[in-house]
C-alpha positions as CSV (number, residue, x, y, z in Angstrom):
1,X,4.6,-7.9,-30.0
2,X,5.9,-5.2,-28.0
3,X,9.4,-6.7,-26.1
4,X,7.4,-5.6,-22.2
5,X,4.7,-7.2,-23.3
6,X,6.6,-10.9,-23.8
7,X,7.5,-13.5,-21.0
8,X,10.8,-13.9,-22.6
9,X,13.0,-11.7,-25.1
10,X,12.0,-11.7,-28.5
11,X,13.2,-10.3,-31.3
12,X,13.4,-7.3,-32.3
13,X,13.9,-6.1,-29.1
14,X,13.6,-3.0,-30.0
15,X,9.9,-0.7,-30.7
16,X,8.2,1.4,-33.3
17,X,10.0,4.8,-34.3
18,X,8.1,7.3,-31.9
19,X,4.7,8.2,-34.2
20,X,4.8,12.1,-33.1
21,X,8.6,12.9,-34.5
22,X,8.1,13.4,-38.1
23,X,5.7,16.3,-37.2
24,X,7.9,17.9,-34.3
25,X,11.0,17.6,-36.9
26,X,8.3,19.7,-39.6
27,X,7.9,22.2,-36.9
28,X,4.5,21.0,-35.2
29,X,4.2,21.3,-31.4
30,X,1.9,17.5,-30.4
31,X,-0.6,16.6,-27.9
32,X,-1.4,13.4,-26.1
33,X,-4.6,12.7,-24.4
34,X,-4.8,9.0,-22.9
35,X,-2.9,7.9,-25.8
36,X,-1.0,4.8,-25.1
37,X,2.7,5.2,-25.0
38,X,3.3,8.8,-25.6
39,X,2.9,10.5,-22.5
40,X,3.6,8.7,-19.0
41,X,1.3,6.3,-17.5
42,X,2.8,4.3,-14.0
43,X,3.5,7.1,-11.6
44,X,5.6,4.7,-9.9
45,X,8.1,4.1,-12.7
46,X,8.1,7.4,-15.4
47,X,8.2,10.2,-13.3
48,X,11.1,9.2,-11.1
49,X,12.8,8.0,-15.2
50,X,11.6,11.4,-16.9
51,X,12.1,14.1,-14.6
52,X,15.0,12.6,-13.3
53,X,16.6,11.4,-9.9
54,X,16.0,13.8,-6.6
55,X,14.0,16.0,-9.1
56,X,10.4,17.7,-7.0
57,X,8.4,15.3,-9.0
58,X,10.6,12.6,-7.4
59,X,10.3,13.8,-4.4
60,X,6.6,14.2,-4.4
61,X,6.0,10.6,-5.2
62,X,8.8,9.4,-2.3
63,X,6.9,11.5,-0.1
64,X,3.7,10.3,-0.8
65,X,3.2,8.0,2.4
66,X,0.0,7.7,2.7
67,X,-0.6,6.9,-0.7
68,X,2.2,4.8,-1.5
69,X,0.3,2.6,-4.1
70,X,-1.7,4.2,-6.4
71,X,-0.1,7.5,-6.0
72,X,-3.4,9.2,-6.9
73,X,-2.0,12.9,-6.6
74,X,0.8,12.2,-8.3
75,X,-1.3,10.5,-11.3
76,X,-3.4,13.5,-11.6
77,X,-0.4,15.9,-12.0
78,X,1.7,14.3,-14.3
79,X,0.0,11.1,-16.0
80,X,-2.1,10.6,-19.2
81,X,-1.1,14.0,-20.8
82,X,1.6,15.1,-22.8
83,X,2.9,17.6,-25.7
84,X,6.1,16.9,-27.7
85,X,7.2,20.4,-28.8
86,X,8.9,20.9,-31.9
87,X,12.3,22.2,-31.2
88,X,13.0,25.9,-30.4
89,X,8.7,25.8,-29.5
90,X,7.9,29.0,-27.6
91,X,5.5,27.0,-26.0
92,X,7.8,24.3,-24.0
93,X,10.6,26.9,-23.8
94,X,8.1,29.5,-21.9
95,X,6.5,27.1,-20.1
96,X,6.7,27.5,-16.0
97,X,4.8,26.3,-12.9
98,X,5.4,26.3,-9.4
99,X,6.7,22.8,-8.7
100,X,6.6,20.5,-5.4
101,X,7.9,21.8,-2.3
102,X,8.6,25.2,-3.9
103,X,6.9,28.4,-3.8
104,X,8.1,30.1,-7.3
105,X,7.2,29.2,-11.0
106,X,10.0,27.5,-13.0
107,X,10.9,26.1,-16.1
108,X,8.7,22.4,-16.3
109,X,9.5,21.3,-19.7
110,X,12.1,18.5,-19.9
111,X,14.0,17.1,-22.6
112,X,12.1,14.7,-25.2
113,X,14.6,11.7,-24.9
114,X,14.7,9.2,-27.7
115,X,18.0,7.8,-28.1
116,X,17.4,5.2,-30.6
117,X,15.5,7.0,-32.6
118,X,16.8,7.1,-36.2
119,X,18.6,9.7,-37.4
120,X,19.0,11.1,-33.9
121,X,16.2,13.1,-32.2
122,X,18.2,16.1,-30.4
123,X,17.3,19.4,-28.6
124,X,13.8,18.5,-28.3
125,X,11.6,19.3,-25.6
126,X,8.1,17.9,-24.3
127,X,5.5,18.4,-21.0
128,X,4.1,16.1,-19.2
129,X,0.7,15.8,-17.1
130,X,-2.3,18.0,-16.1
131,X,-0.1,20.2,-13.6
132,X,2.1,21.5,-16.1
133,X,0.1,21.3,-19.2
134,X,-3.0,22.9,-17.6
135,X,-1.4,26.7,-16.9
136,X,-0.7,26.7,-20.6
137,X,-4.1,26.0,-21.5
138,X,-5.8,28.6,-19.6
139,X,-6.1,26.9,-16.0
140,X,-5.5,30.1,-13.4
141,X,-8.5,32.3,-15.4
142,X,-11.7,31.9,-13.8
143,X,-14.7,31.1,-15.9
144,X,-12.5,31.2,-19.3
145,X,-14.2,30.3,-22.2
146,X,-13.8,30.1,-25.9
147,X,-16.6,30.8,-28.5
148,X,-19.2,30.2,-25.7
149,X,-17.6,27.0,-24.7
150,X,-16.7,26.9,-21.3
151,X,-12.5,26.5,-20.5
152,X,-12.6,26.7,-17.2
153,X,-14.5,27.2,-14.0
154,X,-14.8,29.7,-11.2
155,X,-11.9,28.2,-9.1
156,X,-9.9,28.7,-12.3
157,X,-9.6,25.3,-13.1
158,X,-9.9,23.3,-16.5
159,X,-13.5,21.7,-17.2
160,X,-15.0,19.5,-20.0
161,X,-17.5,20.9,-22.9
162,X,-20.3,20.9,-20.8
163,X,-18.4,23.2,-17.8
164,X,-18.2,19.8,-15.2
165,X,-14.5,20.5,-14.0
166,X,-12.1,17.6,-14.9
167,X,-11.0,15.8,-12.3
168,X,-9.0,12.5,-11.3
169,X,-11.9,11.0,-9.0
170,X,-9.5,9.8,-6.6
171,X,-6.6,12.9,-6.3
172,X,-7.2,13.8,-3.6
173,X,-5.1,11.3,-1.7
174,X,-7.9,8.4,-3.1
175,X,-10.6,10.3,-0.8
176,X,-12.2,12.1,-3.6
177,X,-11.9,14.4,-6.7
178,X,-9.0,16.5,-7.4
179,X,-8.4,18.9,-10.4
180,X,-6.3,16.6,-12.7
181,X,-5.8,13.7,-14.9
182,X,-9.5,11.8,-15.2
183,X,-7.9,8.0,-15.5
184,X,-7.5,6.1,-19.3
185,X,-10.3,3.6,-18.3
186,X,-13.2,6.6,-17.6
187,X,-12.4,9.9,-19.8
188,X,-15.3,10.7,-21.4
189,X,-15.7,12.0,-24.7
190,X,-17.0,15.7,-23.0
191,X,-13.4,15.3,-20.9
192,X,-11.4,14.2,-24.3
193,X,-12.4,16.6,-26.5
194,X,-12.1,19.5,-23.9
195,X,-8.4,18.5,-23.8
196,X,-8.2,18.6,-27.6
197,X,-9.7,21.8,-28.3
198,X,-7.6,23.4,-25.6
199,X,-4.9,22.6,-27.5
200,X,-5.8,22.9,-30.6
201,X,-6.3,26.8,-29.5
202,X,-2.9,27.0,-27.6
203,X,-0.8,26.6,-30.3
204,X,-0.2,22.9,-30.7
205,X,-0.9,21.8,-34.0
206,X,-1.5,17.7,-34.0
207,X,-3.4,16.1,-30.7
208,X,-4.2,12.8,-30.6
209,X,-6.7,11.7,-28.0
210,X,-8.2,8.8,-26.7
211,X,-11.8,8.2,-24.9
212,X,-13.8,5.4,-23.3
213,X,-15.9,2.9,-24.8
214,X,-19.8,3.5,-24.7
215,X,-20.0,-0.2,-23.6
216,X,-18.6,0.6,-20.0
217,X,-20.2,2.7,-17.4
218,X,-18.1,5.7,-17.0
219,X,-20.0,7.4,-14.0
220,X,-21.0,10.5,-16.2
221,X,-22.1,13.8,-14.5
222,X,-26.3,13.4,-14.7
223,X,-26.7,10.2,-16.5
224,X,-29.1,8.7,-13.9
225,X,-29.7,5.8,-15.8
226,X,-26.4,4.4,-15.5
227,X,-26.4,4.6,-11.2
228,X,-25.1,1.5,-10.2
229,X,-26.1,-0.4,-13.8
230,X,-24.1,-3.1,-15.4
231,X,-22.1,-2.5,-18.6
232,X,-23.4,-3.5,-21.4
233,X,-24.6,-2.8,-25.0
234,X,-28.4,-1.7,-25.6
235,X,-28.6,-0.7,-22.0
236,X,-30.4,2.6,-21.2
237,X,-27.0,4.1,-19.6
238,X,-25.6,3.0,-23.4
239,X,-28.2,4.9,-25.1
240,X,-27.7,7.5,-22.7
241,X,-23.9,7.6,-23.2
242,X,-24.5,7.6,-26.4
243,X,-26.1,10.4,-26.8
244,X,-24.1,12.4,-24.4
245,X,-20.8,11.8,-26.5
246,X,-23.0,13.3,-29.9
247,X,-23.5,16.4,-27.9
248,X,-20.0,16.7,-27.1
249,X,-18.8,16.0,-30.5
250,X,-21.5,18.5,-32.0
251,X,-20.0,21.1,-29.0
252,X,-16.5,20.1,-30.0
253,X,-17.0,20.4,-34.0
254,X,-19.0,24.3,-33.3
255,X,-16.2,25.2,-31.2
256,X,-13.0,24.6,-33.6
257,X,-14.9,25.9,-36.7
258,X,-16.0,29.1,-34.9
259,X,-12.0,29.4,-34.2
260,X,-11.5,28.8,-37.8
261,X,-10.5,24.9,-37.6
262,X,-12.7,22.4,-40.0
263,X,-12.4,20.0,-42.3
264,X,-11.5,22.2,-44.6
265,X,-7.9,22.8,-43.2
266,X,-7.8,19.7,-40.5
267,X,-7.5,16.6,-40.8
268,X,-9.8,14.2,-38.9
269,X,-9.0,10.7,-37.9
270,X,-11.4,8.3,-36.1
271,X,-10.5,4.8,-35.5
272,X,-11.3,1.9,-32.3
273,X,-8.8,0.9,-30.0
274,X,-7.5,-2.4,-29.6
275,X,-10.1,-3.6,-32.0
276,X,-11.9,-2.7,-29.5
277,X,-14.4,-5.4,-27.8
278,X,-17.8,-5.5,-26.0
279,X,-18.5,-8.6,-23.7
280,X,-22.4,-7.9,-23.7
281,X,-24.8,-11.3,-23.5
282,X,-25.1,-12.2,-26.8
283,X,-27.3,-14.6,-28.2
284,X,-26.3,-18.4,-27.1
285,X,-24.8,-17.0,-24.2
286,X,-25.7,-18.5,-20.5
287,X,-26.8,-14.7,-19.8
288,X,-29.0,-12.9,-22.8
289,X,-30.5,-9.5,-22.1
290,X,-34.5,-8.7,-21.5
291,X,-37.3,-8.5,-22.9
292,X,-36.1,-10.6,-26.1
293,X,-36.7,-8.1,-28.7
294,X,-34.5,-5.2,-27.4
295,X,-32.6,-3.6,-29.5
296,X,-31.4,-0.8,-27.7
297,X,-32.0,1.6,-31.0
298,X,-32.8,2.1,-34.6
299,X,-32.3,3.8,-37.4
300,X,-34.5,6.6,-38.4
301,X,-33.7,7.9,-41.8
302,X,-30.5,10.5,-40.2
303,X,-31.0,9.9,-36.8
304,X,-30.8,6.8,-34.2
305,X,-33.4,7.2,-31.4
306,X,-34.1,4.7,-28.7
307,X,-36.1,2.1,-29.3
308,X,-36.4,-1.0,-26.9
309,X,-33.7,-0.9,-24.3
310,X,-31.9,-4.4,-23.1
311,X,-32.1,-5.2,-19.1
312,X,-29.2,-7.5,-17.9
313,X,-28.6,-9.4,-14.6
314,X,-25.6,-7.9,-12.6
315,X,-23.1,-11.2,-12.7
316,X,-19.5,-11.7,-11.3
317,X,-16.8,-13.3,-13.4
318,X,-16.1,-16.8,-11.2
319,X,-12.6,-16.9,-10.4
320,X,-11.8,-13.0,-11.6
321,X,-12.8,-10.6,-8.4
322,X,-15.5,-9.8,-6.9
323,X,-17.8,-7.1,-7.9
324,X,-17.0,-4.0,-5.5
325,X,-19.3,-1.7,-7.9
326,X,-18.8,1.8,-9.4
327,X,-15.8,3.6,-8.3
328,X,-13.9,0.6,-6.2
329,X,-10.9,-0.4,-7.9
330,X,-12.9,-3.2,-10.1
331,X,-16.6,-3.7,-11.1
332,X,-18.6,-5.7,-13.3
333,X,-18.6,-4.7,-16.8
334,X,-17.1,-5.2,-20.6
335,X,-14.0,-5.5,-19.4
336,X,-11.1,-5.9,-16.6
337,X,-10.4,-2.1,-15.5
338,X,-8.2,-1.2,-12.6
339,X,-8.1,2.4,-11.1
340,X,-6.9,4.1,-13.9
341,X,-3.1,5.5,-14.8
342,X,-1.7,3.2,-12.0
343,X,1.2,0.4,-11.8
344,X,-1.7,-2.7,-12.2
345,X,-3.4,-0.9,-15.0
């Protein structure tokens, strides 16, 4: 058990080696998307720690009044994404943005601090977030794309596979969309591997990325099935989901192999999260989905199309919260999800 996660010290107090130094110390630049502990994730604590006292990042979130909180704009530029560069990278030494309350680019890599790591870990650099990653991506080109993919849009910013600009849905002071960070609990698997393939073609060698569970309603561009509709297994807006995240996989796969990356030469590595879990009605339960034979899909000799889709009744969770719905700071659904990247996440 990790020693935050405990009500009391236990021993060792101490955690896991950091998993992306023995490919930085073999010369490998490495990404994070949504991944857990390796880039930062409460705007109210890392970027004040990482970027260091009185620094513009400090300042922005000290002069964020009116979002005091959450932060929102201060989560989309700098939470949720991250590259550890190998040391001596071009690509962390080069890097440059213009930074808060400035009007010139400058240098917005920091150094990659791990002082317990063992054997040391020194002279190692690292960026962090969507405002400083994006620019070395290809954010700043208008309608950008690679091998027919689209990169970004026509305001020059960074969209998923299928060309929706990525955005944190509350950036923009929590009053709407802003180019940035989309939140841990809603990127999609279009948003994901967008950020992976960008990557992957901007010199960084090893990304590791995380996306959202089918199971939970992630408000994707189009699906109108999933309006407003509880979270659930076997559920049209599942099905649909579903097959939205095999197009972007497909789009992801023709991408990197027209670039030359396959299985041939990569690696691929697909696991859950968590042991991840889906809170569905099950059978037994007080709630069980209609009509009784759905299934949601089956199995047709290589491909899964919908078969009987499974209906269930909108419920709150007694004594949790209320349901506020889609895109309030909680709703119904598999799980327990706060607005994303934030201090109660």
């Amino acid at each position: 058990m990790p020693p935050a996660t405990s009500a009391t010290p236990i021993s060792p107090t101490t955690v896991t080696p950091a998993p992306w130094v023995p490919y930085t110390r073999a010369g490998c630049n490495v990404g994070e998307v949504a991944t857990a502990n390796q880039e930062l994730e409460n705007a109210n604590y890392d970027i004040g720690k990482v970027f260091g006292e009185n620094s513009p990042e400090e300042q922005q979130v000290l002069n964020d009044t009116e979002d005091s909180y959450y932060l929102d704009p201060e989560v989309a530029d700098y939470i949720g994404l991250g590259i550890h560069c190998a040391r001596g990278s071009a690509l962390c030494a080069n890097a440059e943005a213009v930074k808060y309350g400035q009007t010139t680019p400058s240098h917005t890599a920091v150094p990659d601090l791990l002082p317990a790591e063992p054997g040391g870990y020194n002279g190692y650099q690292a960026l962090f977030g969507y405002k400083y990653i994006a620019p070395e991506l290809g954010e700043g080109t208008a309608n950008l794309a690679h091998d027919g993919v689209p990169v970004t849009d026509s305001a020059g910013y960074l969209t998923d596979l299928f060309g929706n600009e990525i955005d944190d849905p509350y950036g923009n002071e929590g009053n709407g969309p802003a180019p940035g960070f989309p939140g841990y609990g809603s990127i999609n698997a279009a948003q994901s591997l967008a950020f992976a393939a960008d990557m992957l073609e901007n010199n960084v060698q090893v990304v590791n990325i995380y996306m959202a569970d089918l199971h939970g309603n992630e408000d994707i561009p189009g699906l109108t099935a999933c309006a407003d509709a509880p979270d659930a297994l076997g559920s049209q807006c599942y099905l649909d989901q579903a097959a939205y995240y095999n197009q972007a996989f497909g789009v992801f796969s023709q991408r990197l192999a027209a670039g030359g990356i396959t299985p041939k030469n990569t690696l691929f590595v697909i696991s859950s999260d968590e042991g991840d879990h889906e809170a569905g009605a099950n059978v037994g339960r007080a709630i069980q989905p209609t009509p009784a034979n759905c299934d949601g899909a089956t199995v047709s000799g290589s491909t899964v199309p919908d078969d009987v889709p499974c209906t269930y009744r909108v419920r709150h969770r007694t004594g949790v919260l209320p349901d506020r719905g889609p895109g309030s700071g909680y709703e119904h659904g598999a799980q327990l999800r706060a607005r994303p990247g934030r201090a109660d996440s």
